[in-house]
C-alpha positions in Angstrom: -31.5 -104.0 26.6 -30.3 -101.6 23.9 -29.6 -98.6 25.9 -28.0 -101.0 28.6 -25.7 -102.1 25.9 -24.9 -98.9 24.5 -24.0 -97.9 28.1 -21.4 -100.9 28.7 -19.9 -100.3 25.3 -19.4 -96.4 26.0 -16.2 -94.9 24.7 -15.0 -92.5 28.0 -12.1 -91.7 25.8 -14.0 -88.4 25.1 -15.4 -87.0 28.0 -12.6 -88.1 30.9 -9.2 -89.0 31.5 -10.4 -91.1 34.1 -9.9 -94.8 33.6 -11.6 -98.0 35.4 -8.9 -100.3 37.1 -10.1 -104.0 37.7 -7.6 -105.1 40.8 -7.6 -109.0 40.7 -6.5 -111.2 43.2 -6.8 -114.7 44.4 -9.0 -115.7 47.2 -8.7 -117.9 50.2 -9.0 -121.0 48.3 -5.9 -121.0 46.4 -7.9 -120.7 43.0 -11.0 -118.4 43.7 -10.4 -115.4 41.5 -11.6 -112.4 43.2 -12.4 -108.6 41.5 -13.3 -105.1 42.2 -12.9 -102.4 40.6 -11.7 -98.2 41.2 -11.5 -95.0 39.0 -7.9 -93.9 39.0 -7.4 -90.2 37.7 -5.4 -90.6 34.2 -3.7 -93.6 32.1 -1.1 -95.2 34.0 2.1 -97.6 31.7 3.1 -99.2 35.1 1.9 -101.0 38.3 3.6 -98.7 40.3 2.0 -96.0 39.0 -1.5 -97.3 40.6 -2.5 -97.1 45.0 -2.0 -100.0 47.1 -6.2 -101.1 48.2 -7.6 -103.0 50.8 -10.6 -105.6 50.9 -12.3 -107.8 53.4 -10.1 -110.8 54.1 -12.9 -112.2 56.2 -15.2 -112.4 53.4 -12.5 -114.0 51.7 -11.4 -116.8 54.2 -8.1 -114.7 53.9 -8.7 -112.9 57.7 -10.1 -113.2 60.8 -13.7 -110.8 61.7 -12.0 -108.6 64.1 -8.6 -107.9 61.8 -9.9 -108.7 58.4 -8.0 -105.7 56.3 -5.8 -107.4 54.0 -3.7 -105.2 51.0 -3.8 -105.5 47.3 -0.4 -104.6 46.1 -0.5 -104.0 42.1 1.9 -106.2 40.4 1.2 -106.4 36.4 -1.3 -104.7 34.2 -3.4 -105.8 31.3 -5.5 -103.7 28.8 -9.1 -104.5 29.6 -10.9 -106.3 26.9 -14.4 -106.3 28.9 -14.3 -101.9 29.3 -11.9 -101.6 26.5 -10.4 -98.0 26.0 -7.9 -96.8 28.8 -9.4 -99.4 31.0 -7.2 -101.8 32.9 -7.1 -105.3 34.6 -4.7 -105.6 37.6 -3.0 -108.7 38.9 -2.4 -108.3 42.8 -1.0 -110.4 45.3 -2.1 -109.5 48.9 -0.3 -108.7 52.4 -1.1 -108.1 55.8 -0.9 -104.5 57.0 2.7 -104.8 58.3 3.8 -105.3 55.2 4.4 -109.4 55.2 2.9 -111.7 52.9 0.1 -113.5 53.7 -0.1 -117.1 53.6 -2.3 -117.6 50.4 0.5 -115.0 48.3 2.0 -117.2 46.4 3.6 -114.6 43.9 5.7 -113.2 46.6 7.7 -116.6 47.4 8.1 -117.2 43.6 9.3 -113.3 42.9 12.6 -114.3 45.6 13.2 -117.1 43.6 12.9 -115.6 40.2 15.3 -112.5 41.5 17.9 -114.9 42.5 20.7 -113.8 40.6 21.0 -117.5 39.5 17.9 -118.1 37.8 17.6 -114.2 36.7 20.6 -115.6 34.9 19.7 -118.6 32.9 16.4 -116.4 31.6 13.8 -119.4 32.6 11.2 -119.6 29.8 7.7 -121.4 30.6 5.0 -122.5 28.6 2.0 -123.9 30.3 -1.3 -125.7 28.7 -3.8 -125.0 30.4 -6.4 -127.8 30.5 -10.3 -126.7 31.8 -14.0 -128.2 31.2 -17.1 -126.4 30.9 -20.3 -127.2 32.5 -23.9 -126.5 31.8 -24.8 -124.1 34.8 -27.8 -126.0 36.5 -26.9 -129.2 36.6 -23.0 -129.2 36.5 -22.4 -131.6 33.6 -20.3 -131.1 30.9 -21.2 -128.7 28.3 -23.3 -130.9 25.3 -23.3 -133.7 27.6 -26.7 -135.4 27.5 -27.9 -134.6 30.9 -27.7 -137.9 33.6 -26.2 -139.5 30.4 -22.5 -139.6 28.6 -21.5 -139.2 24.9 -20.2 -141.4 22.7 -16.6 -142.6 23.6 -13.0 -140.7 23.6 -11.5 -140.6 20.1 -13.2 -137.9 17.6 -13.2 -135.1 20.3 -9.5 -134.1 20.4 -9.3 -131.3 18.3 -12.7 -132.3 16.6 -15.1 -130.3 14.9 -18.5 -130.2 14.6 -21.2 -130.0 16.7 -21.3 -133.7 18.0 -17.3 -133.3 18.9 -17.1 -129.8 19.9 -19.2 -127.4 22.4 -18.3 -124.4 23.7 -16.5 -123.0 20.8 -18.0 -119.4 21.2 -16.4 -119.2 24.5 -13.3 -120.8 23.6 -12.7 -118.3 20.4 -13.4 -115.5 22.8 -11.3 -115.9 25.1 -8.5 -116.3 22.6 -9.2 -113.3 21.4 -9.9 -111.3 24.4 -6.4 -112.4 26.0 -4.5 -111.1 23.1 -6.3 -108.0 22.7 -5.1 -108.2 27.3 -1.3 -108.3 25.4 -1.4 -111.9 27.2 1.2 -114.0 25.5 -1.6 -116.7 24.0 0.2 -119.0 22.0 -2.9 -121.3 21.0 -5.8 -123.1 21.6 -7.8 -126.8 21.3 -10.4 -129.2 21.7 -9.0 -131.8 24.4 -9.9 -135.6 24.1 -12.5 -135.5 26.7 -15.8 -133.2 25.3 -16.6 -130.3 26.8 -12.8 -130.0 27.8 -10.5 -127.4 26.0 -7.4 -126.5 26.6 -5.5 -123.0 26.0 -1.7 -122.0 25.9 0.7 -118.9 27.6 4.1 -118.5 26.4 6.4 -118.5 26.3 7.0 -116.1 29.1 10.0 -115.9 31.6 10.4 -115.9 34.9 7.0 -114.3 37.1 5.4 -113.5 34.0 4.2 -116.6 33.0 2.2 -117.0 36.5 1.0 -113.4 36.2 -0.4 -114.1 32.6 -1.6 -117.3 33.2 -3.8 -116.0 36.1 -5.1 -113.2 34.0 -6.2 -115.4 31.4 -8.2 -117.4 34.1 -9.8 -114.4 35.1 -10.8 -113.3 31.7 -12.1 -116.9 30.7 -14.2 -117.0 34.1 -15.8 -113.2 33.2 -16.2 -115.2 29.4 -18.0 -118.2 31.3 -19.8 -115.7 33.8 -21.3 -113.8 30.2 -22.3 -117.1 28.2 -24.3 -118.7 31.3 -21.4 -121.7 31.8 -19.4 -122.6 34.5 -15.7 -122.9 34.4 -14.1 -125.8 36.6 -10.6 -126.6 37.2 -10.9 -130.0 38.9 -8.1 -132.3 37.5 -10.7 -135.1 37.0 -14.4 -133.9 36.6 -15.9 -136.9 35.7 -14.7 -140.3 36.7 -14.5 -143.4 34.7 -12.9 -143.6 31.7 -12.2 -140.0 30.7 -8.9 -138.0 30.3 -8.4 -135.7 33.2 -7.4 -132.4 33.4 -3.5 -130.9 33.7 -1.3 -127.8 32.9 1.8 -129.4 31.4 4.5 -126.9 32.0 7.4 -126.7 29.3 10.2 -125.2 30.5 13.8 -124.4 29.0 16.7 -121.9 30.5 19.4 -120.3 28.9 21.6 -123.6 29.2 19.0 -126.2 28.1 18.4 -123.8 24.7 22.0 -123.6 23.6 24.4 -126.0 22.0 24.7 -129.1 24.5 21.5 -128.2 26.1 20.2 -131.8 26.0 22.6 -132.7 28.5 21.8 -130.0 31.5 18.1 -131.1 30.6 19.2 -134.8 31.4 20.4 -133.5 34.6 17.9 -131.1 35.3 15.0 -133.9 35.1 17.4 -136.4 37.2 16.8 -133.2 39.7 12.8 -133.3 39.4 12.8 -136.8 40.1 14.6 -136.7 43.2 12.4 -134.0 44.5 8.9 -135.7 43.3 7.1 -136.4 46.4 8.1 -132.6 47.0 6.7 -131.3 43.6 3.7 -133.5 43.4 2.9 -132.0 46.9 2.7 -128.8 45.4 0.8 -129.2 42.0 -2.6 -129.2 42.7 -5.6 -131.1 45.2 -6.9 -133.9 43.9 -4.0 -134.8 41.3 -4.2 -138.1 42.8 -7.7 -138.8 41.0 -5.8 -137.7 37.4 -2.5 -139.0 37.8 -3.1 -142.9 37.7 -1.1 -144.1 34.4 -4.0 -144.0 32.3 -5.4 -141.4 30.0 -1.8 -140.0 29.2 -0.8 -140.0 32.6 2.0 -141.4 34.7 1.5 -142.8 38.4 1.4 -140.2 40.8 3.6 -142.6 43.0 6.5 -143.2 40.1 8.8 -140.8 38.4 9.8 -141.6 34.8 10.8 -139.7 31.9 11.0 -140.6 28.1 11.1 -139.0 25.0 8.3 -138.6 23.0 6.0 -140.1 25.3 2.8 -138.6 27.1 2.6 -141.5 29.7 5.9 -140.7 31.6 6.1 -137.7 34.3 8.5 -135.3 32.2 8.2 -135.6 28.2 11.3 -134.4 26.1 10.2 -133.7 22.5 12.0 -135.2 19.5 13.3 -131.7 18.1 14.6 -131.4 21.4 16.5 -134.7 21.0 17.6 -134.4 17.3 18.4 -131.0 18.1 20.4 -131.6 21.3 19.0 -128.8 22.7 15.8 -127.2 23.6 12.9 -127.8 26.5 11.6 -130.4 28.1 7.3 -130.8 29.3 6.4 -131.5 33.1 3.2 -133.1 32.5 2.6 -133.7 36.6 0.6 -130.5 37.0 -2.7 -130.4 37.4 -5.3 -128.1 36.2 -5.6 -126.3 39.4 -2.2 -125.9 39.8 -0.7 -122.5 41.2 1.1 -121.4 38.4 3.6 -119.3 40.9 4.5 -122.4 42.6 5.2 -124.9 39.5 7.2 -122.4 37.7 9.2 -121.3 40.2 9.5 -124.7 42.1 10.8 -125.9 38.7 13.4 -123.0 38.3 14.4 -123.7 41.6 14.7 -127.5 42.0 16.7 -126.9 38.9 18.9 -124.2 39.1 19.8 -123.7 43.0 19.0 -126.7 44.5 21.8 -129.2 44.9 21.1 -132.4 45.4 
């Protein structure tokens, strides 16, 4: 075991210029994270800089048997934390042959959107809270979970320590650190009210960015998972009964909300989201309908409400925002398994070129 590790943790630095590029895209089902990986011949600063690829859509549920090709095009780059060195990790979004999107690329609807001059212009800044439980690998139950059984009741996990209130902190610290040695804009990290459930933080980042760092820091927590013998899940309401679910609040603020009168175009920019809610809870995630019930910090998936201050309504302003008169404002609709191309820029778009 020795040698093999000595072998993963070789330096190439030394004896090549040639680096490993991870290309990264999202599978068939909207959240499946696939990877695999290429030498390219030097150091590249750029996504352009790297070749277009190709997998096996049909492997992927992506593509039919007898057309399956389907084309990685390189869209951001991360420094590797797994090979380290030169080594890189590639988000992608994937096209047919002909050039056209295909119907599971997200990114390349939500790239129009954030090039509209419109939004380009009012610098849309995201932050999104990423909720997520971990699960003991054989038997699919939370992490420290007794197994067939439940722990003691919600109210000394949240940020809790110890280890009757907090499991999986090895992971949890690792990926922290492994996403900002990936220059991913981590802003934090906690221990979420139900155990076993943690929750992690990107931003703020503007415009596509925020969706291209957010998947990368999937993709490095699943590798994390994949090394310590857990399994990651995403499901907005693992266990049912009287647990907290599991969301991605999105914070958002544009050039208008942040300056002097903001709190007034954030009035009007939530009066927006709630005439389009049937449309945006369509869109942010399966099985929000389990999560979303008006308990455990939720509001109804049926009703849109707002309030300040308060984690039961659909969009949360905070009180700096208020006293301030300016600032951002939380959606708190998204689930876990939310696509974060599609919030962020349905957000930016219900709010800045959509009239009502």
């Amino acid at each position: 075991m020795s040698i093999l590790t000595d072998l993963l943790n070789l330096d190439l630095t030394d004896c090549t210029t040639k680096i490993i590029a991870e290309y990264i895209w999202v599978g068939g089902s909207g959240m499946d994270l696939r990877s695999k990986a290429r030498t390219i011949s030097s150091p590249v600063n750029s996504p352009k800089q790297l070749p277009k690829w190709n997998y096996d859509g049909s492997s992927t549920g992506q593509a039919a048997g007898h057309d399956s090709e389907v084309i990685l095009y390189p869209q951001a780059i991360f420094p590797d934390p797994f090979r380290r060195g030169k080594n890189i990790l590639v988000i992608c979004d994937t096209y047919a042959p002909d050039g056209t999107p295909i119907a599971t690329n997200k990114r390349a609807a939500a790239e129009k959107i954030f090039s509209n001059p419109q939004v380009v212009a009012e610098e849309p800044w995201y932050g999104l809270e990423q909720e997520y439980t971990l699960l003991q690998k054989d038997v699919k139950w939370p992490l420290g979970w007794p197994i067939g059984g439940f722990p003691g009741p919600q109210g000394p996990y949240y940020c809790g320590i110890g280890a009757d209130k907090a499991w999986g902190r090895d992971v949890v610290d690792s990926h922290y650190k492994a996403c900002l040695y990936a220059g991913i804009n981590i802003s934090g990290i906690n221990g979420e009210v139900m155990p076993g459930q943690w929750e992690f933080q990107v931003g703020p980042s503007e415009g596509i960015s925020a969706g291209d760092e957010l998947w990368c820091a999937r993709y490095i927590l699943e590798r994390i998972t994949e090394i310590a013998g857990v399994v990651l899940t995403f499901d907005p309401k693992p266990i049912q009964g009287d647990w907290n679910g599991a969301g991605c609040h999105t914070n958002y603020s544009t050039k208008s909300t942040r300056k002097e009168g903001g709190y007034e175009v954030i009035k009007k920019a939530i009066e927006k989201l709630g005439l389009r809610h049937k449309e945006h809870i369509a869109a942010y995630g399966e099985g929000n309908e389990r999560r979303l019930t008006g308990h455990h910090e939720t509001a109804d998936i049926n009703t849109f409400s707002w309030g300040v201050a308060n984690r039961g309504a659909s969009v949360r302003v905070g009180r700096d925002t208020e006293k301030e008169g300016r600032g951002y404002f939380e959606d708190r609709r998204p689930a876990s398994n939310m696509d974060p191309y599609v919030v962020t820029s349905m957000i930016a778009e219900t709010t800045i070129l959509w009239n009502s």
